[in-house]
N, C-alpha and C positions, 0 to 999 in steps of 0.2 A: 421899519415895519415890524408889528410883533410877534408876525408870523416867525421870522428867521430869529427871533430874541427868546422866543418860545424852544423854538428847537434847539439853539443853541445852551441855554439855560437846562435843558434833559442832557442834552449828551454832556455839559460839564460835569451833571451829577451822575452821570456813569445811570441814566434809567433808562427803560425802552418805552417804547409808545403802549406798549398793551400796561406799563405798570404807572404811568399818567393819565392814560384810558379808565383804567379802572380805578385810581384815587378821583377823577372828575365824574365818575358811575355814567361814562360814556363806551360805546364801542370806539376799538380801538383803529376803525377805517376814517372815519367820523372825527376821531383827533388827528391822525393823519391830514388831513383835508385842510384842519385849523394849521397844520404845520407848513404846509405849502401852500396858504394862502388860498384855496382854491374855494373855502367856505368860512364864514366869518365868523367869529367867536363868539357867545355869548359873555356879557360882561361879569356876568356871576362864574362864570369859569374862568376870567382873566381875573378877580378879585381871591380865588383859590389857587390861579398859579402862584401869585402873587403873595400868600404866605407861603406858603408849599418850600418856595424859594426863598425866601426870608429877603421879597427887593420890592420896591415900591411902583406900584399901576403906573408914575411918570415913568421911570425904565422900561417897565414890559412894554408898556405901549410904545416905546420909545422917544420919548418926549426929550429924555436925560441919556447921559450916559453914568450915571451913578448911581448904583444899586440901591444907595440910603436915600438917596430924596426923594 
C-alpha cells in the first residue's frame, strides 16, 4: 500500500512530514492523513513523491519492489 511506502521512503530520507507537506504546497495534517491511509492521495502528488524520491509510481504505489522500474 503507498500509504506505508510513502512514509517509509520520508523517514529513510531523514524528512519530517511538515518538509513534504510543504514541497507538495499541502498542510502538513493533510499529508499526515496520506501517510496513514486514512485519506487518499491525489495522483499528481504521488507523481511528485515519486521524483522527490528519485523511484518509479510502480514502487510507490507498490506494484514492485524495485525503486527503478
Amino acid at each position: 500500500m503507498y500509504f506505508k511506502r510513502i512514509g517509509d521512503l520520508r523517514i529513510d530520507h531523514d524528512k519530517t512530514q511538515r518538509e513534504i507537506a510543504d514541497m507538495l504546497l499541502c498542510n502538513r495534517q493533510v499529508y499526515a492523513r496520506y501517510e496513514r491511509g486514512i485519506r487518499e492521495i491525489p495522483v499528481s502528488m504521488l507523481i511528485k513523491l515519486a521524483e522527490y524520491y528519485h523511484v518509479s509510481m510502480d514502487y510507490l504505489v507498490g506494484l514492485t519492489d524495485d525503486p527503478g522500474s
